[in-house]
KOLTOR-906694 format. One record per atom (N, C-alpha, C): residue number from 1; atom name; residue in three letters; x, y, z. Coordinates in pm, 1 decimal. Layout:
ATOM num atome residu       px       py       pz
ATOM NUM    CA    Ala        X        Y        Z
...
***
This chain:
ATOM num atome residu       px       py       pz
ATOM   1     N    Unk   1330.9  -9236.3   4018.8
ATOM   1    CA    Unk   1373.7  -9143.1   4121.6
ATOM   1     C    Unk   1436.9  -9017.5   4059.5
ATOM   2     N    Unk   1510.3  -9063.2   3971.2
ATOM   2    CA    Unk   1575.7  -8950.0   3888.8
ATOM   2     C    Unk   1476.0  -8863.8   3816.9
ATOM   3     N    Unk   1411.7  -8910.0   3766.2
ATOM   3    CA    Unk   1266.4  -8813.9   3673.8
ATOM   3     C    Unk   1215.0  -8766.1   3798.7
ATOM   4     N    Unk   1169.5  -8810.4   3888.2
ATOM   4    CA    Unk   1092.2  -8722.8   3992.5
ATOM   4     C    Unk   1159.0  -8570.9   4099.0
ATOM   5     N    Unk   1302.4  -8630.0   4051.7
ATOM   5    CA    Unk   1410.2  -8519.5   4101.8
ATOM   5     C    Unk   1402.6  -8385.1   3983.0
ATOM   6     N    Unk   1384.2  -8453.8   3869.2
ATOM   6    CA    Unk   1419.5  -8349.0   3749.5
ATOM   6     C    Unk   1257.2  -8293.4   3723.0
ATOM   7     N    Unk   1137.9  -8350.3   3735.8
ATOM   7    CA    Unk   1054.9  -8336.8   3712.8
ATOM   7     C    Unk   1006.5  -8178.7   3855.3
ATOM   8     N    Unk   1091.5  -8229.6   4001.0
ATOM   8    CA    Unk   1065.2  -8130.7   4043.8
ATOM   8     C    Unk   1144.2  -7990.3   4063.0
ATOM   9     N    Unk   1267.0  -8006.3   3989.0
ATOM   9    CA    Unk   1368.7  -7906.6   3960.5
ATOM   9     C    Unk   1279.7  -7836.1   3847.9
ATOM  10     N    Unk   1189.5  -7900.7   3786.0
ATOM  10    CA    Unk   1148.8  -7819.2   3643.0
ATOM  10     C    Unk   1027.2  -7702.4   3709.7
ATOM  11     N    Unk    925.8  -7777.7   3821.6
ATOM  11    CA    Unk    843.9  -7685.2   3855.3
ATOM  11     C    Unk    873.6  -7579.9   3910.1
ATOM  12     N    Unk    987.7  -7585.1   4002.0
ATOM  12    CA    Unk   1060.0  -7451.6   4059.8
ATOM  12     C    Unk   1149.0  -7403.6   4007.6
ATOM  13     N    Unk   1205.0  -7414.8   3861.4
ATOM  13    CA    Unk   1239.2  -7355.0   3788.6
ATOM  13     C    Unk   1119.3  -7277.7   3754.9
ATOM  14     N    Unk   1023.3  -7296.1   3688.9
ATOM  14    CA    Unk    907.5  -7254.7   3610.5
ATOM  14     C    Unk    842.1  -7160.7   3741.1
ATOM  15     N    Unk    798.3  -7182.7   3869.9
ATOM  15    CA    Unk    754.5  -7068.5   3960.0
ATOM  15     C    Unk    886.1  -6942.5   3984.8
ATOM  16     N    Unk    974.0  -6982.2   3993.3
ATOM  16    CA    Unk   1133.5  -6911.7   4003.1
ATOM  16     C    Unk   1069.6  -6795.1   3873.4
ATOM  17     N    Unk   1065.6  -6885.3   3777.3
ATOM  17    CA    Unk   1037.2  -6756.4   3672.1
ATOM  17     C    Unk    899.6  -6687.3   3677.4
ATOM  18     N    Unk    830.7  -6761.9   3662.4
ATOM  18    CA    Unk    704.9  -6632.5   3729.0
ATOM  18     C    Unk    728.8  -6531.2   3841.0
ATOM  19     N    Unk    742.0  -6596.5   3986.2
ATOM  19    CA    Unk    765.5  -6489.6   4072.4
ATOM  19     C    Unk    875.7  -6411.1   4033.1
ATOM  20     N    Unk    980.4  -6407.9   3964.5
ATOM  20    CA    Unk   1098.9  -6319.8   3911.9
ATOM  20     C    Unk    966.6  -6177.8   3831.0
ATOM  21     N    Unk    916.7  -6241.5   3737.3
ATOM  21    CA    Unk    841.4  -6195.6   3638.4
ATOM  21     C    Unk    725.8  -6095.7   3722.3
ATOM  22     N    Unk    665.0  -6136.9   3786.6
ATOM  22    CA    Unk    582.4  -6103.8   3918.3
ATOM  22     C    Unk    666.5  -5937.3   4015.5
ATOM  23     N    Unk    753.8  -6020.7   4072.1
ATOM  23    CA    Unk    876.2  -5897.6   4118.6
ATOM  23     C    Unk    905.2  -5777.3   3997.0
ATOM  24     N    Unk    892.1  -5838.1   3925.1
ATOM  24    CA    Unk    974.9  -5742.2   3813.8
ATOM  24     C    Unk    847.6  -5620.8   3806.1
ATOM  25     N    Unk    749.2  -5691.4   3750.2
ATOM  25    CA    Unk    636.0  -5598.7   3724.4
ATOM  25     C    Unk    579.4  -5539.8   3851.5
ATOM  26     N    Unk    575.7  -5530.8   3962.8
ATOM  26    CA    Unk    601.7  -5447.8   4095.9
ATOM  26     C    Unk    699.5  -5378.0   4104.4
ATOM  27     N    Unk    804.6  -5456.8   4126.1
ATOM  27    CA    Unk    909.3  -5284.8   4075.0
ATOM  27     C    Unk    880.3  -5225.8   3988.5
ATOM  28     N    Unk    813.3  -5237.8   3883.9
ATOM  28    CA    Unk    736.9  -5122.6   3801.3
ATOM  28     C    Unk    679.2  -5021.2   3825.3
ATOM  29     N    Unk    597.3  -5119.9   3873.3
ATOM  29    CA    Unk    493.0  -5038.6   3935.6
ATOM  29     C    Unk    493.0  -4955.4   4038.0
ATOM  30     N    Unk    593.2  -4967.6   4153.4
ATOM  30    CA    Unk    646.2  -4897.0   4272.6
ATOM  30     C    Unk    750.8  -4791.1   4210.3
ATOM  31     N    Unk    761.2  -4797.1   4052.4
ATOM  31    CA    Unk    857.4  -4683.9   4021.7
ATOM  31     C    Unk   1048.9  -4729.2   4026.5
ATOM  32     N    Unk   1020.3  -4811.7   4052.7
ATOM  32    CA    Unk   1193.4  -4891.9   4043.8
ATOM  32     C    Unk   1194.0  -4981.6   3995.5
ATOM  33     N    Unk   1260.0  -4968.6   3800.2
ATOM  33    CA    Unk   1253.2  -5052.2   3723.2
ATOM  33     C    Unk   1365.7  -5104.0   3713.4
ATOM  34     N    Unk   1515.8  -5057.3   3751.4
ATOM  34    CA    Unk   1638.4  -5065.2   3816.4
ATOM  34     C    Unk   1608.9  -5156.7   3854.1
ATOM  35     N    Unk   1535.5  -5226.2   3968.8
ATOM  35    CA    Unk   1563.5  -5333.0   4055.9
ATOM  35     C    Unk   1482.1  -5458.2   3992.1
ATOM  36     N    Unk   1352.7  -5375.9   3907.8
ATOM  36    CA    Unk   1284.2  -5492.1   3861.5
ATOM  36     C    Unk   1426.2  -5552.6   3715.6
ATOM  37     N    Unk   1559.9  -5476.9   3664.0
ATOM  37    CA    Unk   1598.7  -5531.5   3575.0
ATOM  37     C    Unk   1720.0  -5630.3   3602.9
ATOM  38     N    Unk   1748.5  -5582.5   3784.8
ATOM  38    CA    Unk   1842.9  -5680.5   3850.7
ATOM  38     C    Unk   1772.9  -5876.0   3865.2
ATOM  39     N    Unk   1636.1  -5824.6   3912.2
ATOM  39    CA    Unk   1546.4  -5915.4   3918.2
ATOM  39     C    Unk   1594.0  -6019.4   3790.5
ATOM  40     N    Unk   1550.6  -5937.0   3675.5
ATOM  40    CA    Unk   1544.3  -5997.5   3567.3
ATOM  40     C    Unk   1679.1  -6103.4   3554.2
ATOM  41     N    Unk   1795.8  -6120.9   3642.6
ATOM  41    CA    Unk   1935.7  -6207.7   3604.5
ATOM  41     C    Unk   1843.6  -6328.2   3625.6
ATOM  42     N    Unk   1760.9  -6365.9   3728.7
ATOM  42    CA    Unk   1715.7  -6475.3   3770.1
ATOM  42     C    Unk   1665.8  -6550.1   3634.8
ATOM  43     N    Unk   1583.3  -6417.5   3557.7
ATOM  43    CA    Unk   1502.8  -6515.2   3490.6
ATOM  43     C    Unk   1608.3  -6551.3   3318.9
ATOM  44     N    Unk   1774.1  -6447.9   3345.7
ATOM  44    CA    Unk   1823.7  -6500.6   3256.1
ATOM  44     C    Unk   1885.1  -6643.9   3243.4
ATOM  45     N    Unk   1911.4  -6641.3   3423.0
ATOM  45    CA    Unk   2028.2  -6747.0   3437.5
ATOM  45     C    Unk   1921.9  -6909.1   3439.0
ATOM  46     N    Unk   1806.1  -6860.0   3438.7
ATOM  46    CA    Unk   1728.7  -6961.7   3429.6
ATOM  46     C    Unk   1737.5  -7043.3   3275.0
ATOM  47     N    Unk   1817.7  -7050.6   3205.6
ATOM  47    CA    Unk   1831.4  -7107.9   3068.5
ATOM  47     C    Unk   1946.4  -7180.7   3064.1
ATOM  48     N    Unk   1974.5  -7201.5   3186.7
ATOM  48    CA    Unk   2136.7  -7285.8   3234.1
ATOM  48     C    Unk   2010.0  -7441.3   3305.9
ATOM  49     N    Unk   1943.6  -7413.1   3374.2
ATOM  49    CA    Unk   1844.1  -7556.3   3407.3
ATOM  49     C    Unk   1765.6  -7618.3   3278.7
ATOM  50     N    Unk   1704.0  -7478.5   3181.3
ATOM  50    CA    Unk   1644.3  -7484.3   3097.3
ATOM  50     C    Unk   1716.0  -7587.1   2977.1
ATOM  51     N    Unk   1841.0  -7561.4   2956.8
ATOM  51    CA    Unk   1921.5  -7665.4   2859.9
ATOM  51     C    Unk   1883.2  -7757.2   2878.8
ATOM  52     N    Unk   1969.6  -7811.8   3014.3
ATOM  52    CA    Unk   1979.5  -7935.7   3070.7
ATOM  52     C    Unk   1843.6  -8040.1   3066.7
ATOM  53     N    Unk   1728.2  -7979.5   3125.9
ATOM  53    CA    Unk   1620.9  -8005.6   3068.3
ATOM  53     C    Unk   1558.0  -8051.1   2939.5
ATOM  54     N    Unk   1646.9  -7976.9   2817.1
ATOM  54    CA    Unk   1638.3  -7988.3   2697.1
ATOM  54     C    Unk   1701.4  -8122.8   2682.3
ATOM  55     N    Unk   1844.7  -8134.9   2741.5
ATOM  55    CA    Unk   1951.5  -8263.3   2690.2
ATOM  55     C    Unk   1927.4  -8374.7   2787.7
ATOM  56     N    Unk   1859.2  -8365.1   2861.6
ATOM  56    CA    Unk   1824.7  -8463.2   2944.1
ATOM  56     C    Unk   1697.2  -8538.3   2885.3
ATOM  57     N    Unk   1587.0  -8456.7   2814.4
ATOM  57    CA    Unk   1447.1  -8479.4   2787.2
ATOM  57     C    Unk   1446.6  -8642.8   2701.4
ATOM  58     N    Unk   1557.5  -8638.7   2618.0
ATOM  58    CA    Unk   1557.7  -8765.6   2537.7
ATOM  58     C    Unk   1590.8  -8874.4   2620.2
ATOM  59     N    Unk   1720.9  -8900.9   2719.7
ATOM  59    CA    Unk   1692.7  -9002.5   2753.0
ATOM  59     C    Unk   1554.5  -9046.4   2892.7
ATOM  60     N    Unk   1545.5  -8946.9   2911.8
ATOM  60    CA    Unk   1412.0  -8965.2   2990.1
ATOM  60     C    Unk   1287.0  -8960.9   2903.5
ATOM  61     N    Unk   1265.8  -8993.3   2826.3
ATOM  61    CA    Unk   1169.4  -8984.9   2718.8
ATOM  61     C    Unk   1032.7  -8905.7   2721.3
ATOM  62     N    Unk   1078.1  -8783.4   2730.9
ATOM  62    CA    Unk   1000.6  -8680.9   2770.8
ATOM  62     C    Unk    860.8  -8682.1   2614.1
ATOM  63     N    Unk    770.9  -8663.3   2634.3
ATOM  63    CA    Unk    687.7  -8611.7   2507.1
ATOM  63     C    Unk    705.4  -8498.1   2395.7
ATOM  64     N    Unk    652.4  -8485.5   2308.7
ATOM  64    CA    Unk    702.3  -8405.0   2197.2
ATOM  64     C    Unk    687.2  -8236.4   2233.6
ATOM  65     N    Unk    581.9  -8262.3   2295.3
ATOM  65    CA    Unk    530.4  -8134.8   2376.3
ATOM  65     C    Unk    609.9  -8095.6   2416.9
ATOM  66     N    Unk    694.7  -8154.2   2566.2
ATOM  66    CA    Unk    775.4  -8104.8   2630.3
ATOM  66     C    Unk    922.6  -8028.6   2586.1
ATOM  67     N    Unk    956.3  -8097.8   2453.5
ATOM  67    CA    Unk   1060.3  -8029.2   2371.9
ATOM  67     C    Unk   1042.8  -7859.0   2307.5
ATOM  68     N    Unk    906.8  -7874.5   2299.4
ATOM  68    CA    Unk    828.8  -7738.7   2267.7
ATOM  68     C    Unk    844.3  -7647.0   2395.0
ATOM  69     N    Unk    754.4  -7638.3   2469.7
ATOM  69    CA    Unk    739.8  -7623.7   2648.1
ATOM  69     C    Unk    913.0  -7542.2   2652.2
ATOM  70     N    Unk    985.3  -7610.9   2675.0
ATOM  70    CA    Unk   1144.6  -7541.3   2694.3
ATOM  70     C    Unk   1195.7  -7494.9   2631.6
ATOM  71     N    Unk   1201.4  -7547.8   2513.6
ATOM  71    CA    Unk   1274.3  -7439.5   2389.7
ATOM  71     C    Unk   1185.8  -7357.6   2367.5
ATOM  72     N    Unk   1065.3  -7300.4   2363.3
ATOM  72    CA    Unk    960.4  -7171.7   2384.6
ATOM  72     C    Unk   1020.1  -7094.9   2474.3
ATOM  73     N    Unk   1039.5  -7141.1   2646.9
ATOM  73    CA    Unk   1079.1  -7015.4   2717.6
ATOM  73     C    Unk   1246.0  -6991.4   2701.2
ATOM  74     N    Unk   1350.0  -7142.8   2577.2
ATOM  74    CA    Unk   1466.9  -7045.2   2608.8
ATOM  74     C    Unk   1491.8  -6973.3   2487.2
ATOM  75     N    Unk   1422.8  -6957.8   2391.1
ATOM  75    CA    Unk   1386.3  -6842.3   2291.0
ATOM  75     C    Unk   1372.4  -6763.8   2339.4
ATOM  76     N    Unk   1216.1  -6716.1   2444.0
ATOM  76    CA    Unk   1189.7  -6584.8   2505.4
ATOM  76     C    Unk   1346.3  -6521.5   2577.5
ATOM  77     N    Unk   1358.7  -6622.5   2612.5
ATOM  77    CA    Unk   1502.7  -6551.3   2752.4
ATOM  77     C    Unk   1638.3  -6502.9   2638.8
ATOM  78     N    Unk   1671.3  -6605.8   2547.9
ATOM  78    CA    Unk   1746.9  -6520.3   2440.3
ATOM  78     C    Unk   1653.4  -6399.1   2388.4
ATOM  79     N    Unk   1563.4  -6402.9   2318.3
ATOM  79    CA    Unk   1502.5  -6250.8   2243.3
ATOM  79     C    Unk   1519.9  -6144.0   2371.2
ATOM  80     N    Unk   1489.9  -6201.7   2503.8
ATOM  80    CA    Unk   1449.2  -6113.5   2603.7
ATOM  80     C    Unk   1610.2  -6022.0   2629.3
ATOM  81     N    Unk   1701.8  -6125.4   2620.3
ATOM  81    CA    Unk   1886.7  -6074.2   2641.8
ATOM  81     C    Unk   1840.0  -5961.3   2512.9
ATOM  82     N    Unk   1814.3  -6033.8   2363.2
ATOM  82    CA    Unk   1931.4  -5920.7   2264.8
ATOM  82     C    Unk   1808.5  -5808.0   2285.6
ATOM  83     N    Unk   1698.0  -5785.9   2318.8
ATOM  83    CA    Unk   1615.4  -5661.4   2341.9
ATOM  83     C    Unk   1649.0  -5567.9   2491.2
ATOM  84     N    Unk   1617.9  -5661.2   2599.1
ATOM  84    CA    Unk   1625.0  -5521.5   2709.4
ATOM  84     C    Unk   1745.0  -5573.8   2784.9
ATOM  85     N    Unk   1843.1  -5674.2   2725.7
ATOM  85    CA    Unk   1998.2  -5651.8   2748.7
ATOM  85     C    Unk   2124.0  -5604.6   2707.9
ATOM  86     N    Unk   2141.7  -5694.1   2599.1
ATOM  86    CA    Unk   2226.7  -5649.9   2495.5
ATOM  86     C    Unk   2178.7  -5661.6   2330.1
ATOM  87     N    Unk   2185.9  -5601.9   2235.7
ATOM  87    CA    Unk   2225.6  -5489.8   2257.2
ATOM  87     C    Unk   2144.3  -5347.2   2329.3
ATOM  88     N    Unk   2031.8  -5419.7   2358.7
ATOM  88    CA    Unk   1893.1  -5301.6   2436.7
ATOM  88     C    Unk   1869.8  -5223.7   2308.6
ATOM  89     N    Unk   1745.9  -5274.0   2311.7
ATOM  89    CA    Unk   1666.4  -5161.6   2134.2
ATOM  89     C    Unk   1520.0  -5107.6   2252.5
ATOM  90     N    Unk   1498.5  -5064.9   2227.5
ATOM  90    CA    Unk   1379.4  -4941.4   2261.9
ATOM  90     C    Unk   1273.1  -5015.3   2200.9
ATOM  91     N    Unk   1205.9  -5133.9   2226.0
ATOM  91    CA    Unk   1105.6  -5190.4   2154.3
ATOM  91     C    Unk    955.1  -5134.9   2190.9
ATOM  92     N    Unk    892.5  -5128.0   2349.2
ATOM  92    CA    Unk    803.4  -5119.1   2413.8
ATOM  92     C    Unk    692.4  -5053.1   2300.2
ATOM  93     N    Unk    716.5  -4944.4   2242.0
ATOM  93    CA    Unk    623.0  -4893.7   2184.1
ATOM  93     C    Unk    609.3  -4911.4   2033.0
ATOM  94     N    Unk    667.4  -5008.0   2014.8
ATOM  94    CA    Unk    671.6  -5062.3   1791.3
ATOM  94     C    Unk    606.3  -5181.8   1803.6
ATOM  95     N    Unk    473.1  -5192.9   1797.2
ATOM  95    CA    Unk    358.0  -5316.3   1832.2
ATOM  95     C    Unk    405.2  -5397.5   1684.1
ATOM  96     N    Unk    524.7  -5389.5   1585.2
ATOM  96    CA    Unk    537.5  -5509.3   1509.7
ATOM  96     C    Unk    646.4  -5529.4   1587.3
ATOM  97     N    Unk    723.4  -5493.8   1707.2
ATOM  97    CA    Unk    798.8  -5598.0   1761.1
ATOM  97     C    Unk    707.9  -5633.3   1938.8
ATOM  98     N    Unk    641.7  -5565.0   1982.4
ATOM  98    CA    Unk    578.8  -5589.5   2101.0
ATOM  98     C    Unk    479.6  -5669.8   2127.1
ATOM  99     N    Unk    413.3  -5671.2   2034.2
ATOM  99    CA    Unk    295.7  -5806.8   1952.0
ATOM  99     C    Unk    374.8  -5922.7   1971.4
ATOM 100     N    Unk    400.8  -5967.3   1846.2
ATOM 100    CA    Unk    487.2  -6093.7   1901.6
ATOM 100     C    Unk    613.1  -6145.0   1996.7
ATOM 101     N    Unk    630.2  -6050.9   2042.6
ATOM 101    CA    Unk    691.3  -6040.7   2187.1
ATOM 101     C    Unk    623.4  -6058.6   2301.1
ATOM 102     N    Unk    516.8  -6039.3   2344.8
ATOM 102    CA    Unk    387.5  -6055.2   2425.2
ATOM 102     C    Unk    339.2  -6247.5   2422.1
ATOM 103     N    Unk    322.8  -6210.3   2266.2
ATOM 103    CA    Unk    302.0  -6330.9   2226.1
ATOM 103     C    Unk    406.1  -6510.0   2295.1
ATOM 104     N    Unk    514.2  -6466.9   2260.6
ATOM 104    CA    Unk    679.6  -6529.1   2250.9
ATOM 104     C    Unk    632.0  -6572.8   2481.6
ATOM 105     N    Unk    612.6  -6448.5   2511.1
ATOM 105    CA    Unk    641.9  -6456.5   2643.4
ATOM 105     C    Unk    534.6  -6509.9   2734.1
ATOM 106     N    Unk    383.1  -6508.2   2689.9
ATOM 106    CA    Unk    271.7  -6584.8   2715.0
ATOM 106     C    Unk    286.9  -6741.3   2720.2
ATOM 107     N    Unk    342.5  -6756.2   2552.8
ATOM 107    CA    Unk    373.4  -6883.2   2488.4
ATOM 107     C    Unk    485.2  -6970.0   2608.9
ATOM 108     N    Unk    578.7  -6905.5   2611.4
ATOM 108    CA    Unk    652.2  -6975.2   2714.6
ATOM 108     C    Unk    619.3  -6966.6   2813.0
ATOM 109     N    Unk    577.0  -6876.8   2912.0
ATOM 109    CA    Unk    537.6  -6913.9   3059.6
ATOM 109     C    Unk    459.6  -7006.5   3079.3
ATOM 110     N    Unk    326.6  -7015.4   2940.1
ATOM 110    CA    Unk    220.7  -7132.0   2954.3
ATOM 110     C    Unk    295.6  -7220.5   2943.0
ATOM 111     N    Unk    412.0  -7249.6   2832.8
ATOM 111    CA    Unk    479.1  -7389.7   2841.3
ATOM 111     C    Unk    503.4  -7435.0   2981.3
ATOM 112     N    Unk    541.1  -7364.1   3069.4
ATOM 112    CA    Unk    578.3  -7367.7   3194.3
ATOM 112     C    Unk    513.4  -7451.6   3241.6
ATOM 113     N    Unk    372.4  -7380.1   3277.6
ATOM 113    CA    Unk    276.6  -7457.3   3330.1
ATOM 113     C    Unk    289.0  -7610.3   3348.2
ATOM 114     N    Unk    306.1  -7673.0   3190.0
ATOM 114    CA    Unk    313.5  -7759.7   3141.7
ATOM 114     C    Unk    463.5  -7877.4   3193.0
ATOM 115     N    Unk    552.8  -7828.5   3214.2
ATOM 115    CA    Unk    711.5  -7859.3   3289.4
ATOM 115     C    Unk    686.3  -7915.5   3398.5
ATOM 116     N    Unk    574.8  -7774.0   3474.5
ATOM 116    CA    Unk    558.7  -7810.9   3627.9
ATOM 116     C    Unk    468.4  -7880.4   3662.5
ATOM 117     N    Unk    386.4  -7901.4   3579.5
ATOM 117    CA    Unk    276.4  -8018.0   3571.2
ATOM 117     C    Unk    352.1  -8142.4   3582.8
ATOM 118     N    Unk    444.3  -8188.5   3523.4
ATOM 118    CA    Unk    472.0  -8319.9   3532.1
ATOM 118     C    Unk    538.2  -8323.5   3636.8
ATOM 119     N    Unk    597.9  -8220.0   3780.2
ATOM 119    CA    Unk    574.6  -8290.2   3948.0
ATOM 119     C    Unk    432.3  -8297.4   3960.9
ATOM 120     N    Unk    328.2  -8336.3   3920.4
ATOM 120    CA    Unk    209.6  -8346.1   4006.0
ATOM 120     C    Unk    122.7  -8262.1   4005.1
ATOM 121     N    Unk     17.6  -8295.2   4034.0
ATOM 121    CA    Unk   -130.9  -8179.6   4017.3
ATOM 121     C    Unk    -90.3  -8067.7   4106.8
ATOM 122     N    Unk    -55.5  -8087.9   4247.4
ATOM 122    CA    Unk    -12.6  -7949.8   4323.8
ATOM 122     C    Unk     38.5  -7863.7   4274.8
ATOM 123     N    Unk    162.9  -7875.1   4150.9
ATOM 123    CA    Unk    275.8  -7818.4   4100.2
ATOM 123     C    Unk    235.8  -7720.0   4012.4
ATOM 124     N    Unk    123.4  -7802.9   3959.4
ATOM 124    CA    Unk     44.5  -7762.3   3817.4
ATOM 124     C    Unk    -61.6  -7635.8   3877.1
ATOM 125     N    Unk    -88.9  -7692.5   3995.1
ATOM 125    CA    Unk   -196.0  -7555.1   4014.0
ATOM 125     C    Unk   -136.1  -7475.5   4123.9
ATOM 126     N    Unk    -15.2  -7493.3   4124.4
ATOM 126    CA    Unk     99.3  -7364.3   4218.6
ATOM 126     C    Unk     84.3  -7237.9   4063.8
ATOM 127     N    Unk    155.0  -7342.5   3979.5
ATOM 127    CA    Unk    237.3  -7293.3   3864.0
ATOM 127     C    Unk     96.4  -7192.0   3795.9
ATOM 128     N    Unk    -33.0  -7267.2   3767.8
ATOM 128    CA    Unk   -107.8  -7154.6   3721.7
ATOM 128     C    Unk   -135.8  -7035.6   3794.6
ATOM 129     N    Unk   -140.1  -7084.3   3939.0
ATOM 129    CA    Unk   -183.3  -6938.9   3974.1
ATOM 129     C    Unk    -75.4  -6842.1   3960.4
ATOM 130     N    Unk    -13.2  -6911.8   3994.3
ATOM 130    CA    Unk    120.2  -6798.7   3921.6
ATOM 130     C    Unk    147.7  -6701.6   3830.0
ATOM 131     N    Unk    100.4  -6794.5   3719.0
ATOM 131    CA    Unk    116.0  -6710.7   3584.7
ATOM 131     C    Unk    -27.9  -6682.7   3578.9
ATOM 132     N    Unk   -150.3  -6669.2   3601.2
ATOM 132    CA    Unk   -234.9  -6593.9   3598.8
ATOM 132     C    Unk   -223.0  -6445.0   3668.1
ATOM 133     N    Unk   -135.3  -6477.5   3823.4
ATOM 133    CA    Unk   -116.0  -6382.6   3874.3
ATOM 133     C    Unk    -11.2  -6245.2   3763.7
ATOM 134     N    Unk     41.9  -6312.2   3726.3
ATOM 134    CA    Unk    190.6  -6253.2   3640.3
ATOM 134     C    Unk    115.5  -6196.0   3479.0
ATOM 135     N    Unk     -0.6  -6254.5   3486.9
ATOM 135    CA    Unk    -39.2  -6249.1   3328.1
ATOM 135     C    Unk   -157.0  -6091.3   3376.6
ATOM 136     N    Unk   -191.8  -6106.0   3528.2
ATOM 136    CA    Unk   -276.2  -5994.8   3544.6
ATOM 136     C    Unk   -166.0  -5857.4   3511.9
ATOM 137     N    Unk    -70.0  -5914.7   3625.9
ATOM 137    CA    Unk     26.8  -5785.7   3713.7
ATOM 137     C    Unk    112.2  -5726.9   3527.2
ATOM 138     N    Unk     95.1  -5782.9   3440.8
ATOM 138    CA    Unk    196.8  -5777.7   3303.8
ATOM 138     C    Unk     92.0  -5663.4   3245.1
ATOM 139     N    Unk    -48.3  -5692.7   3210.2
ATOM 139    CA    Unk   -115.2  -5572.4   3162.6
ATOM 139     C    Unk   -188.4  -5480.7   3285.4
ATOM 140     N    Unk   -177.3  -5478.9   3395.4
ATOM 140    CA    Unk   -169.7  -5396.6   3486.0
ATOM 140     C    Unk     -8.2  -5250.5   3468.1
ATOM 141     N    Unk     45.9  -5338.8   3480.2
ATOM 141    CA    Unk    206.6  -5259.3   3485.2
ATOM 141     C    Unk    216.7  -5248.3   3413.9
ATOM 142     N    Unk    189.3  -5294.3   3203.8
ATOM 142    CA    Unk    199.4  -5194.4   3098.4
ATOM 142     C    Unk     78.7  -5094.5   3085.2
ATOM 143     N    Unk    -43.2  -5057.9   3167.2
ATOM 143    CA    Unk   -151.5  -4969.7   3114.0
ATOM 143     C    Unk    -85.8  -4878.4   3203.9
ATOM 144     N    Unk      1.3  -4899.8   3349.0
ATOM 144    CA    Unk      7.1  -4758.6   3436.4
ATOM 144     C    Unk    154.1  -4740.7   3379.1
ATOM 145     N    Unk    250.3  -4812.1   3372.0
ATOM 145    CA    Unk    387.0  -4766.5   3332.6
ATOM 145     C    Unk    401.0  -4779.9   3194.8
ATOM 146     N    Unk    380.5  -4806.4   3117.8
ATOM 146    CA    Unk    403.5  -4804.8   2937.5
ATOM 146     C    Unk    492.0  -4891.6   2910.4
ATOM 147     N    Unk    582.4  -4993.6   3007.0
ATOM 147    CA    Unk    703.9  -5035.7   2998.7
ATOM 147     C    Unk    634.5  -5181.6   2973.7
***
């Protein structure tokens, strides 16, 4: 009962962050990146479930994968703080830090996928369309905004 509680806290964690991600890159695109960076608290404070997930995974005997899967997106969400939070560096246009940054942030949302997969096939194919949607709207909103 308990895994099926945590198993479905993980998928709506994992859509929480796409649609955040989703929002964000529309406020881009509508010209209000201001609101798409308020947006962005969601997908910081999302590394407070993300732990727990982490310290919980052992005694629920999660797979090796899954240790990967979470610590992937709470890397991205730290790199994502010390770049466009604190201390904020001007990365967007230095492709030796935007490359594997792209990379870092693919890597974890797909982990996602993978989180929300284990509530169930529904979860799993909420969660892709999601991030397909988010993976369009990401090089959509960097070819018209540069951001």
């Amino acid at each position: 009962m308990v895994v099926n509680r945590i198993n479905l806290f993980g998928a709506i964690v994992a859509n929480v962050i796409n649609i955040s991600t989703i929002s964000i890159f529309i406020a881009r695109l509508l010209g209000k990146p201001d609101i798409g960076h308020w947006i962005g608290i969601l997908v910081q404070i999302s590394i407070i479930p993300l732990a727990y997930f982490l310290f919980s995974a052992k005694p629920l005997k999660r797979p090796k994968i899954y240790y990967i899967w979470i610590s992937l997106m709470i890397v991205f969400i730290i790199v994502e703080f010390l770049l466009d939070w604190y201390p904020k560096v001007d990365f967007r246009d230095n492709l030796t830090i935007i490359i594997p940054y792209v990379m870092l942030f693919f890597g974890a949302t797909g982990g996602m996928i993978g989180v929300a997969s284990m509530a169930g096939k529904r979860w799993g194919v909420i969660t892709v369309a999601s991030f397909l949607i988010m993976a369009v709207l990401a090089f959509v909103q960097r070819q018209v905004t540069g951001m």
